[in-house]
C-alpha positions as CSV (number, residue, x, y, z in Angstrom):
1,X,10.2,5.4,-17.9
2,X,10.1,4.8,-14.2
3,X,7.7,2.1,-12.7
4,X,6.8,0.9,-9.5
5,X,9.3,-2.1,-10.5
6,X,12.4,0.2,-10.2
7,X,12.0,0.4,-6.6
8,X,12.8,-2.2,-3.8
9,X,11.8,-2.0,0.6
10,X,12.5,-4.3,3.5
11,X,10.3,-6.2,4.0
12,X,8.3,-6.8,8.0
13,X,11.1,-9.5,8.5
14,X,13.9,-7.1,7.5
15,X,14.6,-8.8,4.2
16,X,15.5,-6.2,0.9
17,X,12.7,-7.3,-1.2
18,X,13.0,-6.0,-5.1
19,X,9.1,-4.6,-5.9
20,X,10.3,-6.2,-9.5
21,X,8.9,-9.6,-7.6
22,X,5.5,-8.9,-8.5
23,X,6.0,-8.0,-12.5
24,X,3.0,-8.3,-13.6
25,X,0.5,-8.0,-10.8
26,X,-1.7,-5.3,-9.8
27,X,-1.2,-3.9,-7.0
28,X,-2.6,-1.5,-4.2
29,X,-0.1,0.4,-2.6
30,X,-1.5,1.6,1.4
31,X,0.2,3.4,4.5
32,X,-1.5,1.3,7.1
33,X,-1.2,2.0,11.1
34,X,-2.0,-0.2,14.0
35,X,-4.2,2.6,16.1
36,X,-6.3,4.4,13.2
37,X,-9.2,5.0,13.4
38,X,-9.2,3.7,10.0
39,X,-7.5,0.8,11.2
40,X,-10.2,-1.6,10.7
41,X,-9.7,-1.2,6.7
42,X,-7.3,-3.7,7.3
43,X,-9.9,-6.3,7.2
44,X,-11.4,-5.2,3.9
45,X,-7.8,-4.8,2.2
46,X,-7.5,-8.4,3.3
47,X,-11.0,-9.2,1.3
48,X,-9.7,-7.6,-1.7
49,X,-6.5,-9.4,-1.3
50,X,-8.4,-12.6,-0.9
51,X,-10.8,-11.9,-3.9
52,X,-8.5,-11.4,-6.5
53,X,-5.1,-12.9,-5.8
54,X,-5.8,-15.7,-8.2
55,X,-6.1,-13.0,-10.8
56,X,-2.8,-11.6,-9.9
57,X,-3.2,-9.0,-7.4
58,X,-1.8,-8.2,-4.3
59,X,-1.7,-5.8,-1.2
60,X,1.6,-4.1,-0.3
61,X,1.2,-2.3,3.0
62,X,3.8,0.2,4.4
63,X,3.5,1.0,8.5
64,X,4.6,4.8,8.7
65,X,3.9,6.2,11.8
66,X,4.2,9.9,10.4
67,X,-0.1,10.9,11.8
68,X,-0.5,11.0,15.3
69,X,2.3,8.6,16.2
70,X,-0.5,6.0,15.1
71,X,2.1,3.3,14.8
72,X,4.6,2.9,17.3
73,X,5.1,-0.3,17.4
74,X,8.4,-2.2,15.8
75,X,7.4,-4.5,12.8
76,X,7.5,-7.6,15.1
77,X,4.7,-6.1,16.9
78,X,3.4,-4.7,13.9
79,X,3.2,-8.4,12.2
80,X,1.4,-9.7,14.7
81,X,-1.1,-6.9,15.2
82,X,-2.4,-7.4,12.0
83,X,-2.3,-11.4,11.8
84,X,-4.1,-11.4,15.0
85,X,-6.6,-9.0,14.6
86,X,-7.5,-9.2,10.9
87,X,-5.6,-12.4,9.6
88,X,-3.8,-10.4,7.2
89,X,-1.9,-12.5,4.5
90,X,-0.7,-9.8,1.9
91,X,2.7,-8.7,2.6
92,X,3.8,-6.1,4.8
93,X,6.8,-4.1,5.0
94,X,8.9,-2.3,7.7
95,X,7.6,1.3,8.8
96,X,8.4,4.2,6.3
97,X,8.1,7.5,6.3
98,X,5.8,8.4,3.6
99,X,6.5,12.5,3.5
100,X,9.6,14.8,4.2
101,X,13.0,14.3,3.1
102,X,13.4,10.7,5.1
103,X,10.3,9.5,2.8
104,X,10.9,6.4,0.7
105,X,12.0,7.0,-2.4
106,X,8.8,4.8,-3.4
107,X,6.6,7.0,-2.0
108,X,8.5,10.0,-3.5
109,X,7.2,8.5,-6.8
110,X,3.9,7.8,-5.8
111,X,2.8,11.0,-4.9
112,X,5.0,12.4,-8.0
113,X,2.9,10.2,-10.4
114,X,-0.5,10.5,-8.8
115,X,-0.6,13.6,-6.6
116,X,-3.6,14.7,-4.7
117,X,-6.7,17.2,-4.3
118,X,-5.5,20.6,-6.1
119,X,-2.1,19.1,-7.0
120,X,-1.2,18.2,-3.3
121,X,1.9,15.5,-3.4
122,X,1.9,15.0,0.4
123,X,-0.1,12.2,1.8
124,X,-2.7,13.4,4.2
125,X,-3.3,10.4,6.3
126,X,-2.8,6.8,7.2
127,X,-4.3,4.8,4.6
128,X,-3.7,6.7,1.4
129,X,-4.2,4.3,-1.4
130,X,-2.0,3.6,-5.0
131,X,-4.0,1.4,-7.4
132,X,-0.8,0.1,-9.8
133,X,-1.3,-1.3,-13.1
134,X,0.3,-4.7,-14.3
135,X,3.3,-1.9,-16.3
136,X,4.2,-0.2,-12.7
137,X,2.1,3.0,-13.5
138,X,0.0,4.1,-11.1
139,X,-3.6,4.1,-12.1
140,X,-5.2,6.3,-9.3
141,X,-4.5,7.6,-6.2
142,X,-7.8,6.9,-3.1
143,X,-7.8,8.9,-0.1
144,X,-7.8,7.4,3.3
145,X,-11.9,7.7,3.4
146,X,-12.1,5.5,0.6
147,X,-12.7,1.8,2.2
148,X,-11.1,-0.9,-0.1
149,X,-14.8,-3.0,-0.7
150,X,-15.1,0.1,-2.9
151,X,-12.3,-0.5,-5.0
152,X,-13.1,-3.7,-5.7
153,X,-14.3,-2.7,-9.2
154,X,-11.4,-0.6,-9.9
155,X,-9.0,-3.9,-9.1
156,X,-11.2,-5.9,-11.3
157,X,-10.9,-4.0,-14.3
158,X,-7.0,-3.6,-13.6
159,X,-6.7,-7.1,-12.7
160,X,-8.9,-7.5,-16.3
161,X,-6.3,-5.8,-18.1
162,X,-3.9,-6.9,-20.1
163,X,0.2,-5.6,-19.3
């Protein structure tokens, strides 16, 4: 069986970084962008990240600048977007593409394991959200609209959870 584990991504400082690193956390996977209009959810991933890192939980955001060329920036300028502008602490990646045939194989799963509305695989927007369970299976899949202070039950009960 595949899980989120299997994969790996460069990291925002170019480093290959294994996703087998966080075994055993929950995670919420998001395709973030600098100039959103749902930008500003960055602040309340960063509160979920804050709330329940002690319980094993962390954010993994991938730039992808696939809607509206909403993310142009390199990751250097990326990085420092959101540490300046919403103190963000959970680790970032380098920009993705999250559909088409360059889309991260990551991604590929995702949407595989936890597709949309009416069967949909493709990701509709910038901050499309994969709640992971501490055995790499996704739980549920949140569309862009959904603000993360809403998921914070969700993350509880996963964080909650035993592997």
């Amino acid at each position: 069986m595949t899980s989120i584990y299997d994969f790996s991504a460069r990291d925002i400082d170019g480093a290959e970084r294994s996703l087998r690193d966080y075994a055993g956390q929950v995670l919420l996977v998001v395709n973030v962008a600098s100039k959103c209009g749902f930008t500003p959810q960055y602040k309340g991933l960063q509160e979920l990240y804050k709330t329940y890192r002690e319980a094993g939980f962390s954010v993994l955001g991938f730039p992808c600048d696939q809607f509206g060329h909403q993310e142009p920036g390199d990751e250097a300028e990326i990085r420092n977007f959101c540490s300046l502008n919403y103190q963000v602490e959970f680790p970032l990646f380098a920009k993705i593409e999250v559909n088409g045939d360059q889309a991260h194989p990551l991604y590929h799963w995702l949407k595989q394991e936890k597709p949309g509305l009416l069967g949909t695989q493709a990701i509709k927007w910038n901050f499309t959200k994969f709640l992971v369970g501490r055995d790499g299976q996704v739980i549920r899949r949140y569309a862009p609209t959904d603000k993360p202070e809403s998921l914070a039950s969700a993350v509880q009960a996963a964080c909650n959870s035993a592997p």
